[in-house]
C-alpha positions in Angstrom: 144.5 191.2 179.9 143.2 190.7 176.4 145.8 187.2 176.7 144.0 186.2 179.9 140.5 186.4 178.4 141.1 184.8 175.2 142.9 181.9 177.3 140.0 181.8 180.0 137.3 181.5 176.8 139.9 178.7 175.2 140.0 177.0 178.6 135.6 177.3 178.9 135.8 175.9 175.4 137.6 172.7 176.0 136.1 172.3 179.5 132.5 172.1 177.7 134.3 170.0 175.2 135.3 167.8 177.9 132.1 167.8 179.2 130.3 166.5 176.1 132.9 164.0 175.6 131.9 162.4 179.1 128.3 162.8 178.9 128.8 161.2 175.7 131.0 158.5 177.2 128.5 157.8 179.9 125.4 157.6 177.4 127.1 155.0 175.6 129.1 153.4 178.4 125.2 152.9 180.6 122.6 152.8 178.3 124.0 150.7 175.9 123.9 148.1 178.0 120.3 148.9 179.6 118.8 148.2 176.5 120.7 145.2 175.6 119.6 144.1 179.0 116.2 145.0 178.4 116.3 143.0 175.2 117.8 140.0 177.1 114.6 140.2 180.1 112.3 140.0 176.9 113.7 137.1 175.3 113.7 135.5 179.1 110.3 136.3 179.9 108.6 135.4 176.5 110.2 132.0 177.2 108.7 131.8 180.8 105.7 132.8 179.1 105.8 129.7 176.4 107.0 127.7 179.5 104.3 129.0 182.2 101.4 127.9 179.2 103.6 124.6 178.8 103.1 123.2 182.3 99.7 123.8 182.4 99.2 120.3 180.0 101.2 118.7 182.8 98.8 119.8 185.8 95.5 118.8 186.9 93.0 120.9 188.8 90.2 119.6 190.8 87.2 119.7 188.0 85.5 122.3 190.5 87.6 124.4 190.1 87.9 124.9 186.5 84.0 125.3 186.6 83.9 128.7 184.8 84.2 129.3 181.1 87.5 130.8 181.4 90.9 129.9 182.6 92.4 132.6 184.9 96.3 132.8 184.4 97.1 136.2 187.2 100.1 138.0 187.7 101.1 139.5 191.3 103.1 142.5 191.4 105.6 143.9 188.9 104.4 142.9 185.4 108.0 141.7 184.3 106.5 140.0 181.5 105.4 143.3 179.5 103.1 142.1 176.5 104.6 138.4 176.3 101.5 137.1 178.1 99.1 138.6 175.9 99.4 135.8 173.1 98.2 133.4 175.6 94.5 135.2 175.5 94.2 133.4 172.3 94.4 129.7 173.5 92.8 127.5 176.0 93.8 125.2 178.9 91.8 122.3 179.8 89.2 124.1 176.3 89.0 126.8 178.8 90.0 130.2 177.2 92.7 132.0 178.8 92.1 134.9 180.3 95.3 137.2 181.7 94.6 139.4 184.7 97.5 142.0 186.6 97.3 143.0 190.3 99.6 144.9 192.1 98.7 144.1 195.8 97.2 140.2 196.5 94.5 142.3 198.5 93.6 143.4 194.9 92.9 140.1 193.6 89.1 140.2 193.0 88.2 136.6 191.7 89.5 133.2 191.5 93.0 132.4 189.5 93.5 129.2 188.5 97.4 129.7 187.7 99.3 133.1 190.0 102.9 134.3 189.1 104.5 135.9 191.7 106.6 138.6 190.9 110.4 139.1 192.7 109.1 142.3 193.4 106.3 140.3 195.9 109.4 138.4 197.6 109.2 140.0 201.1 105.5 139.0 201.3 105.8 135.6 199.7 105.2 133.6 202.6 101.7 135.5 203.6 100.6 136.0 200.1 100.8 131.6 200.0 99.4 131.2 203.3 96.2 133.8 201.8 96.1 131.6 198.7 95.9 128.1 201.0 92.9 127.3 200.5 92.5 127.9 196.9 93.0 125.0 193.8 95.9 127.6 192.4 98.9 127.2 191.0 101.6 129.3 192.3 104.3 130.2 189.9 107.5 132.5 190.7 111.3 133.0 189.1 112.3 134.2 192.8 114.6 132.5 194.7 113.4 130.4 197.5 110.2 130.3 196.4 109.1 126.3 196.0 111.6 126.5 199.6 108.7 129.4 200.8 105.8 127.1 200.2 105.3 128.3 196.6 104.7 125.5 193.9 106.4 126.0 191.2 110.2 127.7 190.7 111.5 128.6 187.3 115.3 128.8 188.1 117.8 130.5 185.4 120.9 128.3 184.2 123.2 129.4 182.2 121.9 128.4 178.7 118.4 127.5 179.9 115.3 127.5 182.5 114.7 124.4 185.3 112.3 124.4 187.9 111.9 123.5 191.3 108.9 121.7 192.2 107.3 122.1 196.0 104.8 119.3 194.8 103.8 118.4 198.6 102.1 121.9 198.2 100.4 121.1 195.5 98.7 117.8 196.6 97.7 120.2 199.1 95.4 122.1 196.6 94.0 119.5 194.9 96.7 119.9 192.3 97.9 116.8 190.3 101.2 117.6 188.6 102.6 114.8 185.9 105.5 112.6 186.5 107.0 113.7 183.3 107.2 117.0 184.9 108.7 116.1 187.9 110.8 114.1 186.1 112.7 117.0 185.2 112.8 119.4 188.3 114.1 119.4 191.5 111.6 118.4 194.1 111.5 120.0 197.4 110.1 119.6 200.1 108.8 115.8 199.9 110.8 113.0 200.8 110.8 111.2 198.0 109.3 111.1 194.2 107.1 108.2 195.1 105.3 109.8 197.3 104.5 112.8 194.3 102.9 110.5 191.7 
């Protein structure tokens, strides 16, 4: 009896052993890369941000619309940026200062953005959220797939060792937005039958 229970407490000993071992082994195995994924999103979306403030020298919005002191840059849905934005409040488009405003829902969206980025999250409501924004001078902006396809303006698109975009620029003219031929230069137009018809 005495050989039983000192095997039964040797066997609980190296079965919590084991346990620790795998929950060990599964701490490192997953969260490891979680953060080294999290690290990676950062560096992406700081460069979107640098990029997003980039094409705004490259665009032209009916002088109307840029009426008020500040420059509206708004973000729709999941705020996959974090903080990377937030430099932007510092500097002007157009010597407009930049303000940065987050919404969850579009029916949230309380006054007049001159530049919009679309979260993924959003992508099941893309369509109606550009068809509420059609009549407004306002850059739409997303890194979801489909997007300049779905009537959106402007598609950051991921390569392997950098960003390209996808311009719907056909959309654009619609708003009253001018967008450079250097720009268009370097994306991939869609839906326009030809780059003459952009510039």
């Amino acid at each position: 009896m005495a050989i039983y229970f000192s095997a039964l407490v040797k066997s609980d000993s190296i079965l919590i052993f084991l346990r620790s071992i795998v929950s060990l082994c599964l701490t490192f195995c997953f969260f490891v890369p979680i953060a080294q994924a999290d690290e990676e999103a950062t560096a992406e979306y700081k460069l979107k941000a640098a990029l997003l403030y980039k094409l705004t020298r490259f665009v032209t919005w009916p002088e109307q619309e840029v009426k008020t002191s500040n420059f509206a840059i708004c973000v729709l849905g999941e705020n996959v940026f974090a903080d990377a934005l937030e430099p932007l409040r510092k500097r002007e488009v157009k010597n407009h200062p930049i303000e940065i405003f987050y919404f969850s829902q579009s029916e949230d969206i309380n006054q007049s953005c001159q530049l919009i980025f679309i979260s993924d999250s959003k992508k099941a409501f893309i369509r109606q959220i550009i068809q509420r924004l059609n009549n407004e001078a306002t850059l739409t902006l997303s890194d979801s797939s489909e997007f300049a396809a779905s009537g959106g303006m402007i598609e950051f698109v991921q390569g392997e060792r950098n960003i390209g975009f996808k311009i719907n620029s056909a959309k654009a003219k619609q708003a009253g937005l001018s967008i450079a031929a250097p720009l268009l230069e370097l994306a991939e137009i869609v839906g326009a039958d030809d780059r003459k018809s952009l510039k």
